[in-house]
N, C-alpha and C positions, 0 to 999 in steps of 0.2 A: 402593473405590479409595483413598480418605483418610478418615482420621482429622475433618480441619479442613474445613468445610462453606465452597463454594465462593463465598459471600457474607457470609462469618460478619463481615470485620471494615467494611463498607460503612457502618454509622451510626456508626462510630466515627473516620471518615477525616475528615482537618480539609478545610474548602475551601479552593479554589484564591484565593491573597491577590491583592489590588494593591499593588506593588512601589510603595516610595516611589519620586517622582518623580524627585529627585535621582539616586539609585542606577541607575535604570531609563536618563536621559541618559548618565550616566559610564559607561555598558557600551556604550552605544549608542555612543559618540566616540571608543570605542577599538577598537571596531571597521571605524569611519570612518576613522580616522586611519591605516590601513593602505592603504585603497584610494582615498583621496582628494589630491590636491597639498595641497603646505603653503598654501597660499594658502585655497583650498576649507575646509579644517579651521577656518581663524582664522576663516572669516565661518560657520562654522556652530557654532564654540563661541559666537559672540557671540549667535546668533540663540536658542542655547538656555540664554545665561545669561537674556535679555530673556521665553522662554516659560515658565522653572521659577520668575520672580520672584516673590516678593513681590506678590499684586494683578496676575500677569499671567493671559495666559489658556490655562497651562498646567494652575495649578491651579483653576481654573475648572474647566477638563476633569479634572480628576482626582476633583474634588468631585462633579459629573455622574456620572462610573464611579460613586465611591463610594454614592451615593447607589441606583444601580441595584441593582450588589448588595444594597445593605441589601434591594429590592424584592421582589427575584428568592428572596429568602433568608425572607422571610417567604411566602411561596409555596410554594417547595420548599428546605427546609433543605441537599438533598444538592445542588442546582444551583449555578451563584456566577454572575458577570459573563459572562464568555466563552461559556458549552459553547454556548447557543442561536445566537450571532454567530459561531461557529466554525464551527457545522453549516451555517448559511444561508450567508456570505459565501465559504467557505471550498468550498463544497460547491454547497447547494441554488438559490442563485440564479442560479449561472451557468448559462450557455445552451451552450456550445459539448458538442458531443458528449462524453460519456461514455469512448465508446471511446477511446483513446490518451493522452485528457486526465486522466483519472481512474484507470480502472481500472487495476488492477494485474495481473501475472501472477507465479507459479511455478510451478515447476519439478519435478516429485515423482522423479525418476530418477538422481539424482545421489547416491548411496546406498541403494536401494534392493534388499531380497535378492533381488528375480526376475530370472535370467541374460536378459537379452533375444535372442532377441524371443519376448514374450509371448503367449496369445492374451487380445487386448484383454475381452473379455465377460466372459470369468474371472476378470480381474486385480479388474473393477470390481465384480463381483459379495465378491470379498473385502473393497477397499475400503469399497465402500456398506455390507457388513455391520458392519465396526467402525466407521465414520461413524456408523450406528445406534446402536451403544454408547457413543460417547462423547456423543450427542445426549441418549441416556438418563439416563448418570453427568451431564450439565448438570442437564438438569431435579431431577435430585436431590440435584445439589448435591455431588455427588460427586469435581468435577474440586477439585485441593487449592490455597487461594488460592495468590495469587504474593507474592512478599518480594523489598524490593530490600536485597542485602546483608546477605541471608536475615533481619532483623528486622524491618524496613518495611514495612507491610504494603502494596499496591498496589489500588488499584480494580480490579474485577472485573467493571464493570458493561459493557463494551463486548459480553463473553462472552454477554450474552443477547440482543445484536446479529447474534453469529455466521450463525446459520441461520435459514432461515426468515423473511429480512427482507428488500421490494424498496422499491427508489429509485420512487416514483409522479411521474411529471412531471405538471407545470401549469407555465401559460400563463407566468408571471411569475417563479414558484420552487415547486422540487419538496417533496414529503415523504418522510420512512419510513413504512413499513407495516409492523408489528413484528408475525405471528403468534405468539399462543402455543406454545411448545413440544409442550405435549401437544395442541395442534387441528392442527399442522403436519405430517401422515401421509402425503403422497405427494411422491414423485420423479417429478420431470418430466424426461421421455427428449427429446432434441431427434438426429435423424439424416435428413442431408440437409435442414433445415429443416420435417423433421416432426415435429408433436409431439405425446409419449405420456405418461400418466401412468396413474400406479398405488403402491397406500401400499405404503410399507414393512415394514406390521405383518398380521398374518393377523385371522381374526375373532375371536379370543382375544387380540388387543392384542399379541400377542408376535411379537418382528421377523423379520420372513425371513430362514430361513437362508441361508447363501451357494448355497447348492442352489435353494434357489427362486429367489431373486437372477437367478442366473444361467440357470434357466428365464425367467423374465420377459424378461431382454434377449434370450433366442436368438426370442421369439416376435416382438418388436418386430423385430428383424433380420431376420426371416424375412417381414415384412409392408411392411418396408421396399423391398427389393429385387423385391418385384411393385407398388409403388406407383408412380402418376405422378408428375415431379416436382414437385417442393412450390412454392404460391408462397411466397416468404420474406418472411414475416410478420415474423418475430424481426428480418431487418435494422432496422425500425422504431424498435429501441430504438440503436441506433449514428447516430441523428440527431441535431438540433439538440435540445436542451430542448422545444422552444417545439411544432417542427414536429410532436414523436412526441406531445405534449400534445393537441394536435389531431387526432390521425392517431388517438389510442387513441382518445376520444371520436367519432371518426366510429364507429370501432367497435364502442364497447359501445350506440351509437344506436341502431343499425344493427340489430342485432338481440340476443335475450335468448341466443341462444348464443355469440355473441362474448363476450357481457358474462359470462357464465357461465366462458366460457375461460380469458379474462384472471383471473378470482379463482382459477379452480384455480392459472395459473402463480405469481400472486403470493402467493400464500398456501402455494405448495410448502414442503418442508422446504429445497430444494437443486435445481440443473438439472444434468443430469447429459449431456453430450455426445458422442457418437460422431461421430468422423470416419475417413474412408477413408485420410486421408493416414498416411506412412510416414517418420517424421523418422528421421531417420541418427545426427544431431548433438543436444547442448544446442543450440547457436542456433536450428534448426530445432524444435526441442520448445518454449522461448520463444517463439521468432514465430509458431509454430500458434497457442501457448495465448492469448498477446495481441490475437491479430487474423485470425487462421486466413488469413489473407492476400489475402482478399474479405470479412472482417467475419460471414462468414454462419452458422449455425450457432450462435448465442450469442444469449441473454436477458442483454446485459449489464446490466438493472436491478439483476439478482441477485444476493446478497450472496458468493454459490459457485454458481460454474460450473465444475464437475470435469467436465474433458475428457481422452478416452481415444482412444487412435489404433491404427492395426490391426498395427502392431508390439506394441501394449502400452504404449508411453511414453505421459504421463502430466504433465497439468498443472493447475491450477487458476486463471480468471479470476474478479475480484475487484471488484464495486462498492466504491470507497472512504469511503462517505460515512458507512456505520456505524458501522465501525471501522478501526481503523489493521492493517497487516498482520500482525503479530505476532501478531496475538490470534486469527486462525482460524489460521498457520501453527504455534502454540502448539499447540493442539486437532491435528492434522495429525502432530503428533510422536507424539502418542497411537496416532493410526490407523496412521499406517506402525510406529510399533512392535511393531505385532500382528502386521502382515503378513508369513508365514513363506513359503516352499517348501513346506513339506509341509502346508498349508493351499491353496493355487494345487493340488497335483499331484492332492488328494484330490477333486477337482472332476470332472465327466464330462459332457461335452455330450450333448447329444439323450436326456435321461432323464426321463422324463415325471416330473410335481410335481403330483399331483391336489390337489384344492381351493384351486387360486389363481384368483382375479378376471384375467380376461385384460386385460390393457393397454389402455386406450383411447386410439383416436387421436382429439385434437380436431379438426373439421372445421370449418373457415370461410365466413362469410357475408361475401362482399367487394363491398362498392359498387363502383362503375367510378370513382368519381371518387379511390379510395385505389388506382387503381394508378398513376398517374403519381407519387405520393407513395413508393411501392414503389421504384421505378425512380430516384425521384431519390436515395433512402436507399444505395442498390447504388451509385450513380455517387460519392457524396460518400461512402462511407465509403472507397473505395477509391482516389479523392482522397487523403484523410488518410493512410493505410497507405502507399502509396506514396510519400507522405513521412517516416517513421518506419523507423530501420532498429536493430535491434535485434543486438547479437552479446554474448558472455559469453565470463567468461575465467574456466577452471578451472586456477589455482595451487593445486599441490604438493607446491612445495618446502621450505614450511612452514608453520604456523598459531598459534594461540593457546599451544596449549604451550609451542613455544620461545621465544618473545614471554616469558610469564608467566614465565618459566626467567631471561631477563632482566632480570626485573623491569621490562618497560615495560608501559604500558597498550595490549592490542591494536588495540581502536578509536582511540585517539590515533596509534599508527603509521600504519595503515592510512589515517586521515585525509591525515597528514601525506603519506603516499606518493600520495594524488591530487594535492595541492599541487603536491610536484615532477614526478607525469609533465605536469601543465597547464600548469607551469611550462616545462618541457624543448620540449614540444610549442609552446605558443602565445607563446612567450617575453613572461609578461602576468600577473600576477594578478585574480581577477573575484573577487565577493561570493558566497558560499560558504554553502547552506543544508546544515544537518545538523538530521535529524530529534530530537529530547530529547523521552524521554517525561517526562510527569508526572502518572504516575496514582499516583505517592503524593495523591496530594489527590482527593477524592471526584469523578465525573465527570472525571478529568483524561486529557488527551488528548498535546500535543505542544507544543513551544514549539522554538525555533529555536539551535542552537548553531552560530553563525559562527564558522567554522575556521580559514577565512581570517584568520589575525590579523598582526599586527606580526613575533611572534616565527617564525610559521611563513614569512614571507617572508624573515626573515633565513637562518633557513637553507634552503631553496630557492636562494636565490642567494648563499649559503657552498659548500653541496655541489660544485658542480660546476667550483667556482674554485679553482685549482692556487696560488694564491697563500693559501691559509687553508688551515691544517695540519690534521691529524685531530682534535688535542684541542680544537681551535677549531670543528672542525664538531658533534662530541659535545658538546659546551658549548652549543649552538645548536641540537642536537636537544633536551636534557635540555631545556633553554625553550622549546621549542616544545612538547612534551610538556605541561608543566607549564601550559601556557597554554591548552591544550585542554583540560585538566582541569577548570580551573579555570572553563571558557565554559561547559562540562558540565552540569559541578556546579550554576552559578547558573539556566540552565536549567531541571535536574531540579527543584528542590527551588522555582521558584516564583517565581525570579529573576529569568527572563530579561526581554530588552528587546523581544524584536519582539511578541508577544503585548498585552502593554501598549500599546505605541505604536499597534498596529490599534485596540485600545479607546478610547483618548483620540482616534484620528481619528473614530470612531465617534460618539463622543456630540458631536460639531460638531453643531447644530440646522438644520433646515431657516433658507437664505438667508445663516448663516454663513458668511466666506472661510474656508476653509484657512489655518492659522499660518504666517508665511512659513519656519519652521522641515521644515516638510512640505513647503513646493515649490520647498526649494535644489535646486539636482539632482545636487547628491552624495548628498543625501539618498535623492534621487527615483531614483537608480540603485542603491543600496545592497540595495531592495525588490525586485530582479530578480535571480534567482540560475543565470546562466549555471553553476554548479556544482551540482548538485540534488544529494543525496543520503541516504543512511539504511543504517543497519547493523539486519540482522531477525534479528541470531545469538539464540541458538543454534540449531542443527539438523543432525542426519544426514540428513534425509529433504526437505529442498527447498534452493530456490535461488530468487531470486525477482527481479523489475525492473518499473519503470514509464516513462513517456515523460517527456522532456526539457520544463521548466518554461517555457521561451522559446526562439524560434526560434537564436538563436548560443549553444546550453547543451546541457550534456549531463543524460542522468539517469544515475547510479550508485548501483545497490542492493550491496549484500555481503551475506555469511555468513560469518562466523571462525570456520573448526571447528577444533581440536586440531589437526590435520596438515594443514590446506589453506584455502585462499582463495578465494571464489566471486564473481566480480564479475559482474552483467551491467551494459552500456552500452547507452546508446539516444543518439539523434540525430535532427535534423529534416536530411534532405537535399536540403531546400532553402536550406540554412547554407552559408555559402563561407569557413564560420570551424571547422566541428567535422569530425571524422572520425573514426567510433567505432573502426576497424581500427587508426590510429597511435594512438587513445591507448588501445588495449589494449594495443598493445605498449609504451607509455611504464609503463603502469600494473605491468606483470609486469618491467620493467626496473628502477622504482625500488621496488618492494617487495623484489627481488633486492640490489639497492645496498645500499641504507640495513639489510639485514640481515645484508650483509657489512660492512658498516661496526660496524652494535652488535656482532656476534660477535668482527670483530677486537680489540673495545677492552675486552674478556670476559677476554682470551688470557694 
């Protein structure tokens, strides 16, 4: 598949630095100074000239990081300060459900070649097979590194994260469970809350073709529909932290077949889902894939949960905590690449496939005292769900091309154009997360580009004021532009502020205060980002979204393809401040605007 082996430049990636202290304040205050009064700003510059002094206890805590890293780095050379504090605080410690809070979903249908409606077994039996192959091209290193700006080389380490990897809860804070690639040989079938597994590979090690494939799931199908119903064990994982900690451990007590179950599921290569449901719509293909709308049907420990529905449509849920979503929607470009029509047509149900291992269903040993645990899982997950209301907005009217045709940055528009529909809609500016990767640095993961800035509030409330002429408002994009660039930039490359700043609260010691610099509360509202968002371009073959970061916030994922715009919106509906419906339509209005504004000023 490549030339350049899928790890090749990993000892040679610098680590992730600690941004001088100075640098790291002066990005942070200009971020503030956007969404704070004049008043707020003057007592929070003073507060951080008094924590970066000279002998104060800024760099105290900076001396602290610094010195950890030095720890961490004599240990594991390719580790730095953060990745372990990212994983845990960021991720493993917290307690609230998984489901809405973490995981992520896409979308596989939103270019994809098979006319719908599909039949579902077939589709997956193609898919699962080049999943197989791109599993294979990992282990052998065959997938071609990444480059930012095509010379940069990028970490690649998330990539052996991808498959085969589950979230283990405990009582306090969870772990990874990272199977090897070549031990990780079965798919695990979940339908109706039953579950099947059976490897991928025959007893010559070589992967199933989509012929057999799709033998395996018509026999599981076939054993599904004379079975009773299941009890739903899988809800379990759409609990509290704490609760399913408990709950697995009564399990694997309980007896040596549960305990036996649980290692096949977590040890899978991948969970693979069939549902009965019939989505019509992307919204309806998103809210199956995130939450199937009773939670049920889903190992959301799992790092992929590829679910297939009896149209054929087609989505993927996603534990977060391995990797960030690009990096299995990367791999996913791969597999839908492959996937043709005359691959799906050349398929034939009911043909018998001699010498496959028939599927096995796991069968449970259930104490009595884990069904009220069952039942509370069912009630509270669907609590949550029914707070979460997910819709997507596929624009068409233009994309990356004519953006780059422009010469603007797509992602800086696109930003800019959530500003103003937030803007239009809640007439308000809020603190503004954008995801920045930074895996140019060994282990790097993300750091925070706040978008929200000075310059994108000037023009936000330039635009729509008949009193400021067009070369006043283009003058006012061109800096807000430049200003997002420039948050990017400091982000990508190791700069940014909010990463730092969790560090230095961090090394506070047990019985330390807080700097009163930490508990101004412009400060203290700066770290809640009613605006949640992330851009997971490129791709023809998904679409993706996750839940909203605080109850009055929205989540916003995108895709910028060449000719079009993928937004999904999520919401808590128990907000009496968001409304994902009007700011879809604010969203499709000012990417509309603001591209008849740059085109006229083209002309």
């Amino acid at each position: 598949m490549a030339s350049k082996k899928t790890f090749m430049h990993e000892d040679g990636l610098p680590r992730l630095p600690i941004p001088p202290l100075d640098s790291t304040l002066s990005l942070f205050l200009r971020s503030l100074q956007a969404l704070a009064t004049p008043e707020e700003y003057e007592e929070v510059v003073k507060l951080a000239i008094d924590f970066k002094a000279e002998g104060g206890f800024g760099q105290e805590l900076q001396k602290r990081l610094r010195q950890r890293d030095e720890e961490i780095k004599a240990v594991n050379p390719k580790s730095h300060w953060l990745e372990q504090w990212w994983l845990d605080k960021a991720y493993l410690e917290w307690r609230e459900p998984t489901l809405i809070n973490v995981n992520w979903f896409m979308i596989h249908d939103a270019g994809h070649p098979l006319n719908q409606p599909v039949d579902p077994l077939k589709r997956a039996a193609c898919v699962l097979y080049h999943t197989g192959e791109i599993m294979r091209a990992l282990r052998g290193e065959e997938i071609p590194p990444q480059y930012l700006g095509k010379q940069i080389p990028m970490c690649m380490d998330q990539y052996r994260r991808v498959f085969s990897t589950t979230r283990i809860p405990g009582e306090t804070c969870d772990t990874l469970q990272v199977t090897p690639l070549s031990e990780a040989v079965n798919l695990v079938v979940l339908w109706n809350d039953h579950i099947f597994y059976f490897p991928i590979v025959d007893a010559d090690n070589n992967l199933l073709t989509p012929s057999m494939l799709l033998s395996q799931f018509e026999k599981i199908e076939a054993q599904v529909r004379s079975l009773p119903p299941a009890t739903p064990v899988p809800i379990l994982t759409s609990e509290n932290r704490t609760v399913w900690a408990n709950a697995r451990k009564m399990l694997r007590d309980y007896s040596v077949r549960n305990s036996a179950n649980l290692d096949i599921i977590e040890k899978a290569l991948l969970v693979v889902c069939f549902d009965d449901k019939i989505p019509n719509t992307l919204d309806e293909v998103g809210r199956f894939t995130f939450h199937n709308d009773n939670g049920r049907n889903r190992w959301y420990d799992k790092s992929v949960c590829m679910c297939f529905y009896a149209n054929g449509a087609m989505g993927t849920n996603g534990e977060h905590s391995p990797t960030d979503a690009t990096q299995p929607g990367h791999l996913f470009n791969y597999v839908f690449d492959r996937e043709t029509v005359d691959e799906y047509n050349m398929l034939h149900r009911h043909r018998s496939v001699p010498g496959l291992r028939h599927p096995l269903l796991l069968q449970w040993d259930l104490p009595d005292q884990l069904a009220p645990v069952i039942d509370d899982a069912l009630e509270h997950a669907q609590e949550l769900i029914n707070k979460v209301r997910v819709t997507l907005l596929n624009f068409t009217s233009f994309g990356s091309d004519l953006l780059k045709k422009g010469k603007t940055s797509p992602d800086g528009f696109v930003q800019l154009a959530i500003q103003l529909a937030h803007y239009r809609l809640h007439q308000k500016f809020v603190s503004t997360y954008e995801s920045a990767t930074t895996r140019i640095f060994s282990h790097g993961r993300t750091d925070t580009n706040r978008s929200c800035s000075l310059e994108s509030i000037a023009f936000c409330k330039a635009y729509d004021n008949i009193a400021v002429n067009e070369a006043e408002r283009l003058r006012l994009f061109s800096e807000a532009i430049k200003s997002h660039s420039s948050f990017m930039k400091a982000a990508t490359f190791g700069k940014g502020c909010d990463r730092h700043l969790m560090g230095l609260r961090l090394s506070l010691r047990e019985g330390e205060d807080y700097p009163d610099l930490f508990l101004h509360p412009a400060v203290m509202r700066m770290f809640s980002f009613p605006l949640s968002t992330s851009n997971i371009s490129p791709s023809n073959y998904y679409a993706g979204g996750f839940g909203p970061s605080c109850t009055d916030g929205y989540g916003i994922c995108y895709i910028i393809r060449k000719n079009s715009i993928i937004m999904s919106i999520t919401n808590f509906t128990t907000s009496r401040y968001t409304d994902v419906c009007k700011m879809r339509m604010q969203l499709a209005n000012a990417l509309n605007d603001m591209q008849r504004m740059v085109t006229h000023s083209s002309l």
